[in-house]
C-alpha positions in Angstrom: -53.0 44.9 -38.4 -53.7 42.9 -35.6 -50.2 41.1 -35.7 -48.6 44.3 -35.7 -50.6 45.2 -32.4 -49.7 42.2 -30.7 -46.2 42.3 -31.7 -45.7 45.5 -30.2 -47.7 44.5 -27.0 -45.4 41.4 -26.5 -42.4 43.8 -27.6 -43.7 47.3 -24.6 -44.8 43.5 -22.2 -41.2 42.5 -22.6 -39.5 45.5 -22.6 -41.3 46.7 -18.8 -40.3 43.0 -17.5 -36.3 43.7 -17.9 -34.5 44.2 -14.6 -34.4 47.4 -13.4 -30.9 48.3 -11.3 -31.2 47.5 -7.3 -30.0 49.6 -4.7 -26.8 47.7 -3.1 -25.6 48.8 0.0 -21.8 48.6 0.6 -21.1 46.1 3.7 -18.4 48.3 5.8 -16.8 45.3 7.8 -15.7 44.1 4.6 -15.1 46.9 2.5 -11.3 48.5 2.1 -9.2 50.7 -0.3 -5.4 50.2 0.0 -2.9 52.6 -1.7 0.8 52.0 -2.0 3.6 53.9 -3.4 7.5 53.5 -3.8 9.1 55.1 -1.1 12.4 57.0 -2.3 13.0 53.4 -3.9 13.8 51.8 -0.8 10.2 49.9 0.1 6.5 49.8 -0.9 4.3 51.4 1.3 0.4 50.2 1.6 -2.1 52.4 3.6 -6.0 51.7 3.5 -9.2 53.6 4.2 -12.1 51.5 5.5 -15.5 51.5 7.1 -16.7 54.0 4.3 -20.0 54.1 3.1 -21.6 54.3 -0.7 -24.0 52.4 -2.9 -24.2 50.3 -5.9 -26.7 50.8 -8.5 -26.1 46.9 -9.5 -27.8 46.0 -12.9 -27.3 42.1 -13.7 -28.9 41.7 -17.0 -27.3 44.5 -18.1 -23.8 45.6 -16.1 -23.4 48.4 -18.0 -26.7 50.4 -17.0 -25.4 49.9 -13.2 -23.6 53.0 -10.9 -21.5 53.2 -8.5 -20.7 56.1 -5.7 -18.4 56.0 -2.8 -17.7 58.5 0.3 -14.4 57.7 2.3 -13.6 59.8 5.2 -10.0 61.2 4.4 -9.4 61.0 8.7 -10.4 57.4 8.6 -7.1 56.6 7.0 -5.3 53.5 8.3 -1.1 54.1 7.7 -0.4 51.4 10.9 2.2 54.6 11.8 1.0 57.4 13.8 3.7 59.7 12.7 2.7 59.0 9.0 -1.1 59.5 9.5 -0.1 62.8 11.5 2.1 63.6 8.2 -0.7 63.0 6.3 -3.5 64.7 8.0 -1.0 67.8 8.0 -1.0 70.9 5.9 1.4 69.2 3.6 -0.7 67.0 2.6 -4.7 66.1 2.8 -4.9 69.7 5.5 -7.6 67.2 6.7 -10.5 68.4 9.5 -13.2 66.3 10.4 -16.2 66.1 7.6 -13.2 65.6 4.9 -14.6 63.2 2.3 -12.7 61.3 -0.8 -15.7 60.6 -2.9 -16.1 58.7 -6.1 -18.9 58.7 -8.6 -19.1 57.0 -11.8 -19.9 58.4 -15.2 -19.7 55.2 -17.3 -19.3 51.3 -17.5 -17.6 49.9 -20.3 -17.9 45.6 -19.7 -15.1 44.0 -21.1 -15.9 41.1 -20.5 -18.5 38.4 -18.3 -17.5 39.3 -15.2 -15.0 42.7 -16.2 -15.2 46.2 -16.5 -13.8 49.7 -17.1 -15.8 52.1 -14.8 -14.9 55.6 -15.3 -15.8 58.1 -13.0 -14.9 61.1 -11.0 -12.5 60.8 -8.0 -12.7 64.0 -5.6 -10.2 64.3 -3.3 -8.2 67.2 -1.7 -11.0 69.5 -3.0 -9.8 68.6 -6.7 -11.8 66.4 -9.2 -10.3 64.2 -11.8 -11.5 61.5 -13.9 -10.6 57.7 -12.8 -11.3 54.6 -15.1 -10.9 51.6 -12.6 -10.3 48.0 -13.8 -13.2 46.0 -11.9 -14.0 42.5 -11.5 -17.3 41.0 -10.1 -16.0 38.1 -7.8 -19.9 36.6 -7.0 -23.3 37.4 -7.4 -25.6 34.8 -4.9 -27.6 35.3 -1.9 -25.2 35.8 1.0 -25.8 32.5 3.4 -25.8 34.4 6.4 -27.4 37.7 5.8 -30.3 35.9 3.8 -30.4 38.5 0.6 -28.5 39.0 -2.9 -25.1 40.1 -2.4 -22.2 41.0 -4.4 -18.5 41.5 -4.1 -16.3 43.4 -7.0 -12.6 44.1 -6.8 -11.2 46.8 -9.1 -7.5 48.7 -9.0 -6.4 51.8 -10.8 -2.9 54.4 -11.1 -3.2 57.5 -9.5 -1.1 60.5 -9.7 -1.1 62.2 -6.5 -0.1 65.0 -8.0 -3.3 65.4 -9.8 -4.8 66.0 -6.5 -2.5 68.7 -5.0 -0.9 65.8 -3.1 2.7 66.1 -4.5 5.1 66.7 -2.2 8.4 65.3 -2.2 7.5 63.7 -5.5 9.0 62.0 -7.7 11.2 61.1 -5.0 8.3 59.2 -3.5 6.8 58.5 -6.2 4.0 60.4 -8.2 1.7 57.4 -9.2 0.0 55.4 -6.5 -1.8 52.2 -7.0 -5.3 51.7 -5.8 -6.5 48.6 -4.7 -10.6 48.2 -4.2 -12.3 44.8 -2.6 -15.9 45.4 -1.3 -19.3 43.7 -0.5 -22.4 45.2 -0.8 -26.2 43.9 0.3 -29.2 43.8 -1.7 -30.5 47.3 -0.1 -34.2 46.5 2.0 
């Protein structure tokens, strides 16, 4: 009996000492989102959103019990063409007003592999939500030499169809699916 008893002790003793998740705090100045899309065949055309704000539920012993959620300003949208943001903002497309927010939560992590991922969430944008599974990479986990705390830095991609999203005009001319592109840092939250 009494090995039983402490078995179980050392089993609930170990079991309370496992990491937790920490609250990471994404690090806007070097945080971005670029999109691109085949324009009528011709070129590729890359456009970003950065200076966005989210956290990172970060779990290092165990990736998979980690989280992830993202808001993204739809006006803070960087085309490096007026006329295209303009085109953009416009009823045609996002119909955007200030407050506008492209937002992504996740739902599940699948690791693939020791420092890869599937996270699956849900992508809001346009007022429409649609499941996402982005192909993520953690690039480094240390303590950031400057800011003095942990730190971490993932990049992931995914295919989207704009169309999914209300977003569709003058597809498939332009065309439908638009690559995602994801690099960001986040802090160790205080």
């Amino acid at each position: 009996m009494k090995t039983i008893v402490t078995a179980t002790t050392l089993a609930l003793m170990a079991g309370g000492a496992l990491a937790a998740p920490e609250k990471y705090i994404l690090e806007p100045a070097h945080s971005q989102v670029v999109f691109s899309y085949n324009h009528l065949g011709f070129s590729t055309t890359y456009n970003m959103f950065a200076g966005f704000e989210g956290a990172i539920m970060f779990d290092r012993e165990d990736p998979a019990n980690s989280s992830v959620e993202v808001a993204i300003p739809v006006m803070s949208m960087f085309t490096g063409w007026q006329e295209r943001l303009g085109h953009f903002m416009s009823e045609e497309f996002f119909g955007a007003a200030e407050g506008d927010m492209v937002t992504f939560v996740s739902t599940g992590i699948e690791v693939t592999g020791d420092e890869t991922a599937k996270i699956t969430g849900d992508l809001t944008m346009n007022g429409v939500t649609r499941e996402v599974v982005l192909d993520a990479r953690l690039n480094k986990a240390a303590d950031h030499p400057m800011a003095g705390k942990p730190w971490a830095g993932f990049d992931a991609t995914a295919m989207v169809k704009r169309s999914d999203f209300g977003l569709d005009m003058f597809a498939p001319a332009i065309s439908d699916e638009v690559e995602v592109v994801i690099s960001i840092e986040a802090g160790k939250a205080d």
